[in-house]
N, CA, C and O atoms as a Tinker XYZ file with bonds, in Angstrom:
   300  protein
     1  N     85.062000  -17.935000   74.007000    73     2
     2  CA    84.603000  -17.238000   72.842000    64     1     3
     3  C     83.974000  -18.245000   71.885000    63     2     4     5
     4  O     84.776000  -19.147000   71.645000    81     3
     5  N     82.844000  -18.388000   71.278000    73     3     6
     6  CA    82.078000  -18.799000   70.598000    64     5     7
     7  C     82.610000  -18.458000   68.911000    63     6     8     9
     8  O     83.182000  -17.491000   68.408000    81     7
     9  N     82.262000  -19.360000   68.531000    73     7    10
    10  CA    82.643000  -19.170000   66.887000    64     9    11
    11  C     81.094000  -18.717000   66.122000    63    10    12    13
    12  O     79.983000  -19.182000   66.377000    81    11
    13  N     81.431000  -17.746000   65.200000    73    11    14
    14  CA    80.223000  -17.531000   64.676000    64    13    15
    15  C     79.286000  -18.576000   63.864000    63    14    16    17
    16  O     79.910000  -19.227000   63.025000    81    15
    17  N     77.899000  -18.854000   63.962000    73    15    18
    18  CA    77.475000  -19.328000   63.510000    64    17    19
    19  C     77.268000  -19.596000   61.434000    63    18    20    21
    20  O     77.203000  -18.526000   60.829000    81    19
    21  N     77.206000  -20.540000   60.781000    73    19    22
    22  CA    77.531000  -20.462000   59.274000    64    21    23
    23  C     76.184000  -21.276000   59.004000    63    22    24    25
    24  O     75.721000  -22.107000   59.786000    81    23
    25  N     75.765000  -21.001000   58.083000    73    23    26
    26  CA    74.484000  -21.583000   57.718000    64    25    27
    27  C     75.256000  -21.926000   56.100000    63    26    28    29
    28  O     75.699000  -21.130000   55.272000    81    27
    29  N     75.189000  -23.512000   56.074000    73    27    30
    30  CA    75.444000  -24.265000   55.013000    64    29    31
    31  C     73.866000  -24.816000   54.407000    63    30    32    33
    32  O     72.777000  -24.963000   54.962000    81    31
    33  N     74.231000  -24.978000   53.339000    73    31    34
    34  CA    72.588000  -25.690000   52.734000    64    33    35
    35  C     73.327000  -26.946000   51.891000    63    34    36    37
    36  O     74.188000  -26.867000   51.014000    81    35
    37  N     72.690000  -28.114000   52.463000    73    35    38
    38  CA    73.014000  -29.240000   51.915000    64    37    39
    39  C     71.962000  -29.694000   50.825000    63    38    40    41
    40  O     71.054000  -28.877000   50.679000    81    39
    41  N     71.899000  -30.649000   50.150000    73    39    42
    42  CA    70.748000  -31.626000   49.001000    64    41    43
    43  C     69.945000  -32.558000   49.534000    63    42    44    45
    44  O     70.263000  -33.661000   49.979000    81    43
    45  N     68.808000  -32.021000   49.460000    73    43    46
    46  CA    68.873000  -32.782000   50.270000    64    45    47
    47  C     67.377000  -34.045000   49.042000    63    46    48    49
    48  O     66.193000  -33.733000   48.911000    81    47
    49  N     67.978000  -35.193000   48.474000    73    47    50
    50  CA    67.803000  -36.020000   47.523000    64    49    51
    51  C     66.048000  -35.980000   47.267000    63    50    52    53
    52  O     65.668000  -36.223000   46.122000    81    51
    53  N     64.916000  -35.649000   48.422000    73    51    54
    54  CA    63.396000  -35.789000   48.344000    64    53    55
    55  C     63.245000  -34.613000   48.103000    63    54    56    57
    56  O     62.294000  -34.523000   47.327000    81    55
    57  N     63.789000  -33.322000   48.409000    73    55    58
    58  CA    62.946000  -31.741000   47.989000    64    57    59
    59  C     62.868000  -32.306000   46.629000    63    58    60    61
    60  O     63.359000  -33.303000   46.102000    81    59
    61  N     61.709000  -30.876000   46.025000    73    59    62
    62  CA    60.879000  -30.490000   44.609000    64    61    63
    63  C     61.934000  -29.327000   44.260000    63    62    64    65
    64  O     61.979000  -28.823000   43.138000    81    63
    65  N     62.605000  -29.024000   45.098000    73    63    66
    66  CA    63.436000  -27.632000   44.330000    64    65    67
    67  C     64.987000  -27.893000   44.720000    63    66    68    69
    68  O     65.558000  -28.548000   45.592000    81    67
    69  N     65.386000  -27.065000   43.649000    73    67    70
    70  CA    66.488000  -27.220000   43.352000    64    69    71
    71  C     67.242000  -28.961000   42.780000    63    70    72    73
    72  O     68.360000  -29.391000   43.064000    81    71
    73  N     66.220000  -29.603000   41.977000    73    71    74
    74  CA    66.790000  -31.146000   41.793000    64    73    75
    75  C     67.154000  -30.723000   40.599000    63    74    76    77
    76  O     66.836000  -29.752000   39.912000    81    75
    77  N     68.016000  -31.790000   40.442000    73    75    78
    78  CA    69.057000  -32.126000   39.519000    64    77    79
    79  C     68.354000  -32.264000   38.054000    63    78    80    81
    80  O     67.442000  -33.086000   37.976000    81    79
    81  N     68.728000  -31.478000   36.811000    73    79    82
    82  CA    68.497000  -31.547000   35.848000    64    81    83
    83  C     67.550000  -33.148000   35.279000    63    82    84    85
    84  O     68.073000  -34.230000   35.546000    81    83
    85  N     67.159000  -33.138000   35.060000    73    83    86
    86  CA    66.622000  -34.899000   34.026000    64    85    87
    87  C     67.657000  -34.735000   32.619000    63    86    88    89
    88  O     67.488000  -33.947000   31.688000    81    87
    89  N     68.882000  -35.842000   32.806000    73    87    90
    90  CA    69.220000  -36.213000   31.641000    64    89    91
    91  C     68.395000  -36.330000   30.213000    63    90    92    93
    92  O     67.200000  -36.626000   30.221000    81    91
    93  N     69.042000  -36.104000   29.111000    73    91    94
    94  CA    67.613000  -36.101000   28.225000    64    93    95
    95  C     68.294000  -37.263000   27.528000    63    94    96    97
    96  O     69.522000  -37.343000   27.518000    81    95
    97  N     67.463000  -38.227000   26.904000    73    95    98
    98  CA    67.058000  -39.334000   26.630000    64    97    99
    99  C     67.963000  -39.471000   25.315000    63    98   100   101
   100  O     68.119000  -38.729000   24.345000    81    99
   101  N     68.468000  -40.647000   25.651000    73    99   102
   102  CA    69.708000  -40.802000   24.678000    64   101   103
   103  C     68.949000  -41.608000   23.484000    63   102   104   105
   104  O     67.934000  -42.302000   23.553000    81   103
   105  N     69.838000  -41.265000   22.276000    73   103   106
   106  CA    69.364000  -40.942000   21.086000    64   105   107
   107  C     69.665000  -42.815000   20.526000    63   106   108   109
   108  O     70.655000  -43.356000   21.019000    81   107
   109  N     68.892000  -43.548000   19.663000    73   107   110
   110  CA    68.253000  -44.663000   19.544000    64   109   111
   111  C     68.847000  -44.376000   17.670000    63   110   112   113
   112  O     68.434000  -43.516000   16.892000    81   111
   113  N     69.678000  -45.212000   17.480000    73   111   114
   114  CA    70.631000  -45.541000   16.094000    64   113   115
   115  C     70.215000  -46.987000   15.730000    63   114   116   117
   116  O     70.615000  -47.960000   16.369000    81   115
   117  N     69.216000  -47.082000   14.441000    73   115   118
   118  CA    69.466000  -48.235000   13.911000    64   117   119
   119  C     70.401000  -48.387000   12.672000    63   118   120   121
   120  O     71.228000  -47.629000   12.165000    81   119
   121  N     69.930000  -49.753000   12.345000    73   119   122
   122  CA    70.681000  -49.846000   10.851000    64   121   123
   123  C     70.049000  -49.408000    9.988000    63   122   124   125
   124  O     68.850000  -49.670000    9.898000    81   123
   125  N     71.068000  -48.143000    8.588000    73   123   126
   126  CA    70.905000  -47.544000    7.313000    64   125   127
   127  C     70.497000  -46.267000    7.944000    63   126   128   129
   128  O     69.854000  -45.601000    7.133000    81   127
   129  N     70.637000  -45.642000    9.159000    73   127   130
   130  CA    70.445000  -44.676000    9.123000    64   129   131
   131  C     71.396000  -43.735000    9.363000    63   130   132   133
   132  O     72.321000  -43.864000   10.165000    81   131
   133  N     71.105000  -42.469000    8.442000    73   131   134
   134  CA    72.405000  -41.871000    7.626000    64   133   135
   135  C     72.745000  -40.782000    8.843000    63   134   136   137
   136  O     71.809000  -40.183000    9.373000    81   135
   137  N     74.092000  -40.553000    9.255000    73   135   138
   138  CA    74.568000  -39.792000   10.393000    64   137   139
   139  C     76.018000  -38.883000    9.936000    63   138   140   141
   140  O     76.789000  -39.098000    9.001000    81   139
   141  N     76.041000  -37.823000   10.961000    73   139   142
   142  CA    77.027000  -36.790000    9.954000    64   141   143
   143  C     77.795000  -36.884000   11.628000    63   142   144   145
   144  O     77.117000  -36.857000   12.655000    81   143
   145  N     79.362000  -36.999000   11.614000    73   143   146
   146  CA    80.232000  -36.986000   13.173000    64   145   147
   147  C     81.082000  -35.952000   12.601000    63   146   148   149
   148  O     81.580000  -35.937000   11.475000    81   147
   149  N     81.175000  -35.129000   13.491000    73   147   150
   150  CA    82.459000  -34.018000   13.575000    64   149   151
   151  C     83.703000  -34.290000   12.917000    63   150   152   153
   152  O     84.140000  -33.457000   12.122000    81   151
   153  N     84.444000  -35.551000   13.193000    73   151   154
   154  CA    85.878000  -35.620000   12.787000    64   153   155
   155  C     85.630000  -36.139000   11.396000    63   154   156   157
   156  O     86.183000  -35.669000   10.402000    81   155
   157  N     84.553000  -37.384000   11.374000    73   155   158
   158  CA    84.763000  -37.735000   10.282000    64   157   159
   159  C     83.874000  -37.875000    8.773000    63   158   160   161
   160  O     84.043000  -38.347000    7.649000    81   159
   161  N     82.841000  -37.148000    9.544000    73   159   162
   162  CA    82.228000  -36.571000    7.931000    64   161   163
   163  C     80.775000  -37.476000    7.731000    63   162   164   165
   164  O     80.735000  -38.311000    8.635000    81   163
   165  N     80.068000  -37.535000    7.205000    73   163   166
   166  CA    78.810000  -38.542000    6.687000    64   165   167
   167  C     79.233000  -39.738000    6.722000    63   166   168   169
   168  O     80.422000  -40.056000    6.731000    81   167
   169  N     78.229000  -40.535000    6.744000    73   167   170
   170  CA    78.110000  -42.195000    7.094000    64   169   171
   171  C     77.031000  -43.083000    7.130000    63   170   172   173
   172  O     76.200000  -42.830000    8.002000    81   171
   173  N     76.886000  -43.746000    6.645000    73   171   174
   174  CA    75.929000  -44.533000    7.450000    64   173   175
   175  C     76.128000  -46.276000    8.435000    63   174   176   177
   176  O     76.971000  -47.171000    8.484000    81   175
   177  N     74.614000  -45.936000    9.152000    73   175   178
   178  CA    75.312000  -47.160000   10.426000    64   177   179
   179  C     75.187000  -48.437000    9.868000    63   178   180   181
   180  O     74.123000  -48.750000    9.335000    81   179
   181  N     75.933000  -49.055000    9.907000    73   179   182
   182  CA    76.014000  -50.266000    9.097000    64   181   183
   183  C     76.356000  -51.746000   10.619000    63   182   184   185
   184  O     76.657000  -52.908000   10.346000    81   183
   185  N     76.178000  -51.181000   12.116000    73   183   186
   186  CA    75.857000  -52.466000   12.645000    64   185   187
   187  C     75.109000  -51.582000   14.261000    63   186   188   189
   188  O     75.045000  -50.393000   13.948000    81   187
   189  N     74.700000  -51.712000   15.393000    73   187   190
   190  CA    74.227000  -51.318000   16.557000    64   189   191
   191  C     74.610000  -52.486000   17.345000    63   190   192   193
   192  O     74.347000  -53.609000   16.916000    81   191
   193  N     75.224000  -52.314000   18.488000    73   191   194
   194  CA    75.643000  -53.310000   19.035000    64   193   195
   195  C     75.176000  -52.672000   20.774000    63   194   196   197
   196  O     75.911000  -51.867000   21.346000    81   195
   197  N     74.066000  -53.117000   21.322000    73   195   198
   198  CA    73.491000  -53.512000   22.626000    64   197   199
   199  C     73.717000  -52.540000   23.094000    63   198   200   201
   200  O     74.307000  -52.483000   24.173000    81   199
   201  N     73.060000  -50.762000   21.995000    73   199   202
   202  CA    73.269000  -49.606000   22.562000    64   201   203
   203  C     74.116000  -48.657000   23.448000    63   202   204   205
   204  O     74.071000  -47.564000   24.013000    81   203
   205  N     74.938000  -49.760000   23.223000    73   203   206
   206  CA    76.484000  -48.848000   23.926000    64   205   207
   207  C     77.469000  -48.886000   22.476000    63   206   208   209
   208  O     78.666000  -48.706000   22.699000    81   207
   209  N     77.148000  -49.063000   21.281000    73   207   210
   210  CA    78.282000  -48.674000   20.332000    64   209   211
   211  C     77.426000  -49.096000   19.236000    63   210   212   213
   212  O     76.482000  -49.886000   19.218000    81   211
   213  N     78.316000  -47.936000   17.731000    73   211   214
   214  CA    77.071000  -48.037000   16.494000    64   213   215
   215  C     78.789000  -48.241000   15.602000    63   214   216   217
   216  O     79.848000  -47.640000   15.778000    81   215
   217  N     78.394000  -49.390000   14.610000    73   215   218
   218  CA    79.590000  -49.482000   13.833000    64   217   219
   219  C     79.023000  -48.591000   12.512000    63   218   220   221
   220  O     77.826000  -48.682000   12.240000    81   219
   221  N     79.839000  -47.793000   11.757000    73   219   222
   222  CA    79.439000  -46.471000   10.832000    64   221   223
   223  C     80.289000  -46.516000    9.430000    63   222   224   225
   224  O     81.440000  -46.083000    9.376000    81   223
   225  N     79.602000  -47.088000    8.287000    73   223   226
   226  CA    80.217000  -46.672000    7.234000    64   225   227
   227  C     80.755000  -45.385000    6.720000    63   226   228   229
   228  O     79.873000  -44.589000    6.398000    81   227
   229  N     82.229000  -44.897000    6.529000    73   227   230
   230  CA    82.266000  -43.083000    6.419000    64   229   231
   231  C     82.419000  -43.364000    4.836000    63   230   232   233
   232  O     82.288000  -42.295000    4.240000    81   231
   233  N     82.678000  -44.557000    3.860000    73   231   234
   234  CA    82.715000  -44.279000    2.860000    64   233   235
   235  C     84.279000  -44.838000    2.772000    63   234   236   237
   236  O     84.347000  -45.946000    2.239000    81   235
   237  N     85.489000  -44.298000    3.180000    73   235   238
   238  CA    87.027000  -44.905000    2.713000    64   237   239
   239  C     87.228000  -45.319000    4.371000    63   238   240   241
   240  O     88.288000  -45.924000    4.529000    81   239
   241  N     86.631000  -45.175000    5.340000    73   239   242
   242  CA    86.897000  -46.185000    5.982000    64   241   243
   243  C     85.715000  -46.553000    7.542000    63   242   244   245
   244  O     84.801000  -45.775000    7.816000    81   243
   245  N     85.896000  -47.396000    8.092000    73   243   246
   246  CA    84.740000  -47.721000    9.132000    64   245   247
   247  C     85.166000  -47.666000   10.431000    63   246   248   249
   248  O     86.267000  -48.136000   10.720000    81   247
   249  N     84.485000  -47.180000   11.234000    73   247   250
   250  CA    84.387000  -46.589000   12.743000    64   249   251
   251  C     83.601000  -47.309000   13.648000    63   250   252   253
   252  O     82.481000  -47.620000   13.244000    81   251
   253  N     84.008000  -47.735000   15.077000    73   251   254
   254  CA    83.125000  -47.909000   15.802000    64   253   255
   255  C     83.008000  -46.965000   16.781000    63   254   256   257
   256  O     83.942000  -46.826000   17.571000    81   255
   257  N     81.949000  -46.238000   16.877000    73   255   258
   258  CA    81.385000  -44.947000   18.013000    64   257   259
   259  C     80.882000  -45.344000   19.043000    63   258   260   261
   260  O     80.009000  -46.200000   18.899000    81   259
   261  N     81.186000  -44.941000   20.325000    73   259   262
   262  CA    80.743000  -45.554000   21.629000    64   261   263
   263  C     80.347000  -44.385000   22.266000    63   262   264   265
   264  O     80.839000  -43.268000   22.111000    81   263
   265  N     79.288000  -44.757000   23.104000    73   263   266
   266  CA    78.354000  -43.512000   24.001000    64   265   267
   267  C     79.378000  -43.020000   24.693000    63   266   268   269
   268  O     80.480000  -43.523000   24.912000    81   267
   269  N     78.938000  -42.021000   25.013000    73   267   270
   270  CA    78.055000  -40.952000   24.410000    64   269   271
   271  C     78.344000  -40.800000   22.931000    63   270   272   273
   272  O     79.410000  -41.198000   22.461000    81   271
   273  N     77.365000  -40.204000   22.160000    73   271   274
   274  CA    77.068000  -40.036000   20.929000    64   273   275
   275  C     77.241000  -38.134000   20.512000    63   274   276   277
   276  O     76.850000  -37.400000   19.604000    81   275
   277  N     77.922000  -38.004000   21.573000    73   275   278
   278  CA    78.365000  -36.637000   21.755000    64   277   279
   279  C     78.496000  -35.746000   19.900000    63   278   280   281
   280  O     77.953000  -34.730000   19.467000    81   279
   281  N     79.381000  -36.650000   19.313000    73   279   282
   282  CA    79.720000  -36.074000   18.114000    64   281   283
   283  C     79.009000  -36.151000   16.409000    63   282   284   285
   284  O     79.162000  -35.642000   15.299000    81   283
   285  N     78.068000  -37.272000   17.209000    73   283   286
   286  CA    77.384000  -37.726000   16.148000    64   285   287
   287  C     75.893000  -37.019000   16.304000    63   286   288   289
   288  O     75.381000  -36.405000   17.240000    81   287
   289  N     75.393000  -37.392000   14.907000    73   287   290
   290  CA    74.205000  -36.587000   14.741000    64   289   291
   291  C     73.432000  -37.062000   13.440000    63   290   292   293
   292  O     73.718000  -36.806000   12.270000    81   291
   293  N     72.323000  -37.861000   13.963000    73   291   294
   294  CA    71.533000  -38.462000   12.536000    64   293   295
   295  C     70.630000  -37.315000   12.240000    63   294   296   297
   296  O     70.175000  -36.344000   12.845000    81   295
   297  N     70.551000  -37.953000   10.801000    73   295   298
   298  CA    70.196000  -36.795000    9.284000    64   297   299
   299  C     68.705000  -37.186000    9.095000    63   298   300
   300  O     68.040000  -36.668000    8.197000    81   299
């Protein structure tokens, strides 16, 4: 007795269809520019350190934020 046949569809990495979203282009923080984060309220960036982390004045105290930049959001 034969097993029924199953048609799987794999990825295959060179097709035009069905590819994988394009990440969208991560967001570029210098210094003095003014940013508002979820937990902790307005700020501004007061250092950028080799685009993997932005040090952030909140005003009573200072943060260092590391990518993703998920929570943050310049003004």
């Amino acid at each position: 007795m034969m097993k029924p046949a199953r048609a799987t569809r794999r990825f295959l990495p060179t097709s035009p269809f069905n590819a994988p979203p394009a990440a969208p282009p991560a967001v570029q923080y210098v210094v003095q520019d003014q940013v508002t984060h979820d937990k902790y309220g307005l700020g501004r960036v007061i250092g950028v350190e080799d685009d993997a982390a932005v040090l952030i004045d909140f005003g009573s105290r200072q943060e260092r934020i590391t990518t993703p930049f998920s929570q943050l959001t310049r003004l």
